[in-house]
Each structure stands twice: as C-alpha cells, then as structure tokens.
N, C-alpha and C positions, 0 to 999 in steps of 0.2 A: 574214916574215909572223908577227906574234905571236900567239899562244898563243890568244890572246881569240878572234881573226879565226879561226883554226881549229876553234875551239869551236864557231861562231857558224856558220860554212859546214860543215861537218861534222853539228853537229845538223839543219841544216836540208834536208838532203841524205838523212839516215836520216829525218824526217818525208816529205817527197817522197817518197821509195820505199815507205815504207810507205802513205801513203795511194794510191801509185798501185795496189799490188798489192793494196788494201780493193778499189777502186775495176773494178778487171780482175774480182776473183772475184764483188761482184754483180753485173755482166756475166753472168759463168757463171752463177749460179745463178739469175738470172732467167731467163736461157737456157735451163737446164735444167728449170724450175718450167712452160715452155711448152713443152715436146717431152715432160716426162712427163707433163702435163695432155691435150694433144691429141694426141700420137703413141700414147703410152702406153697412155693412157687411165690411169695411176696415177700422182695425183699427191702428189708429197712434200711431206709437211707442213715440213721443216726449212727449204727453198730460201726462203721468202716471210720467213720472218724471219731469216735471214740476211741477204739483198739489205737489210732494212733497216737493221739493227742495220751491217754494213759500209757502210754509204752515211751513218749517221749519224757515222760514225767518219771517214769521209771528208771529210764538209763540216771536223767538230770543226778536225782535221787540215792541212786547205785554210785555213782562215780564220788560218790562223799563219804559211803561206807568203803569203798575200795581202800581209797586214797587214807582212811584211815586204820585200816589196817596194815599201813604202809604200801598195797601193790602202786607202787609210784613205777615212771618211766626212770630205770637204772643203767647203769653199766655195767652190768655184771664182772665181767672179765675184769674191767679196769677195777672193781672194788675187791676181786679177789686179789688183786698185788699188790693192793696197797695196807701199806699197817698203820695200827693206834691213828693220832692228830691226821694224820692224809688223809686215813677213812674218812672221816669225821670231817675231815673240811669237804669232802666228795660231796657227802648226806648233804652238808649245809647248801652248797651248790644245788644240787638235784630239788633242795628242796624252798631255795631263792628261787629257782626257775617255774616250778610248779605253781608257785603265790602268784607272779610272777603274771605267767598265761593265764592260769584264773581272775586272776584279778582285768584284764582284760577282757575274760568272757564275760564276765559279771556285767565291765560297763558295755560294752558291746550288745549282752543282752537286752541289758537296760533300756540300749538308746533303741533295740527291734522294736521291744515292746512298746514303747511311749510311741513309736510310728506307725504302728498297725491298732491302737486301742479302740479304732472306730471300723475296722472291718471283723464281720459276725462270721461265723460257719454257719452256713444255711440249715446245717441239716442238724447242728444242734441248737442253734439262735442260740449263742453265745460270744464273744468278743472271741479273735481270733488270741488276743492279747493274755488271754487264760492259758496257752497253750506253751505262748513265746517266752511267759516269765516264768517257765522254770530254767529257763537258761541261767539267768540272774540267781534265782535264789541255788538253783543247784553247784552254780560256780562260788556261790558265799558259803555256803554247805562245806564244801570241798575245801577250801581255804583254812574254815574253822579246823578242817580234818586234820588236814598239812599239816597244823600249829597244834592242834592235841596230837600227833602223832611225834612232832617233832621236842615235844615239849618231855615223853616220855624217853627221851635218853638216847644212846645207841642204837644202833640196830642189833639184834642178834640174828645170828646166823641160824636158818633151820634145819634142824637137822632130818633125814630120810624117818625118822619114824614121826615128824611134829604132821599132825594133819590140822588146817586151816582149811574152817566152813563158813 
C-alpha cells in the first residue's frame, strides 16, 4: 500500500472520529441543556452553544467524508447517457466545480474568521473565531477529498445490492 493511500485512509479516519465524537457530545449536551432546564429547573447557559458550535464542526467535517466517498452534487440523468471519455469529461467537470466552490469557502472562510478573532461566546469565553474556522479547514478537508477521490479513477456505477455506510 503506498504511502499516499495511507495518508489518504488514515486522514480520513481521524476526520471520522472526530466528527463522530463532535457529534456524540451535542448529543450530551443537548441532553443535558433539557434535564437541567426541566428537571433542574437550572439551566446552563454553556450547553446551547456548545451543541451548536460542535454540530457546525460536524457538518464542516462530514462534508469531507461525503465528498470523499464521491456523494458529489451530479447529473444523474445526463451521466446516465453519456458513454466512456463524455463520462469522464462530465466527472472532470463536476469535479472542477466542486474545487472550485470549495476553494472559495475556504477563502471566504478564512477572511470570517480573521474578522471575528476578537469576539468571545460569553457563555463559553472563547473566541467566536473557534467556531468560524471550521469553514476553512472543513472546505480544505473536502477539496483533499475531491482530489483523493478524483485520483481513484472512474466512477463505478452501484449496483442495488452495493450498500454504502
């Protein structure tokens, strides 16, 4: 297995883990933002933008495992009529575009976060700036995805029994 391949399944295995365990603690603290609201009757101001701030970090995150396991924005229709080299210039297409806008959100992101690095979330006294820059790294995420996706070849067509988890 070379090096690249390792890199490639490796990264994207420490993205997964981490967005699942973003994704588990707003769980919890959405959890807990309703048991100390109504059990309590005390409720914590921290839980509510927690759940959000990790659930934004989560999508960021997911959208780089997606994109890498090809769920890109397609044409279906038009890639079913088309054959050999058209496919394939489609893909390249579909997948210029996707670099494309990401490469976009990334600077985009970029430019939120260096604008907001001096406003805090009160309720967790932290820069809001922790929040904003998973736009950027989740749009860089996604791009690497693009390009290790793109780099594996064709697409294959799935057939009714292939299941994808």
């Amino acid at each position: 297995m070379s090096a690249l391949r390792l890199l490639d399944r490796g990264l994207f295995r420490l993205v997964s883990a981490v967005a699942q365990l973003l994704i588990v603690s707003a769980v919890v603290a959405g959890f807990y933002q309703v048991v100390a609201r109504f059990v309590l009757q005390s409720p914590a101001d921290w839980s509510e933008a927690w759940t959000r701030a990790s659930l934004i970090w989560t999508v960021m995150l997911g959208i780089s495992l997606a994109f890498r396991q090809g769920a890109m924005l397609s044409v279906e229709m038009l890639h079913g009529f088309l054959k050999g080299r058209n496919k394939r210039r489609l893909e390249h297409l579909i997948l210029a575009i996707c670099l494309c806008f990401l490469g976009f959100m990334a600077w985009v992101g970029g430019q939120m976060t260096w604008r907001v690095r001096f406003q805090t979330m009160p309720s967790l006294d932290i820069s809001i700036s922790w929040v904003y820059i998973a736009i950027p790294i989740g749009a860089v995420l996604a791009m690497a995805a693009v390009l290790a996706h793109w780099a594996e070849g064709p697409r294959q067509t799935a057939t009714v029994d292939e299941t994808v988890i």
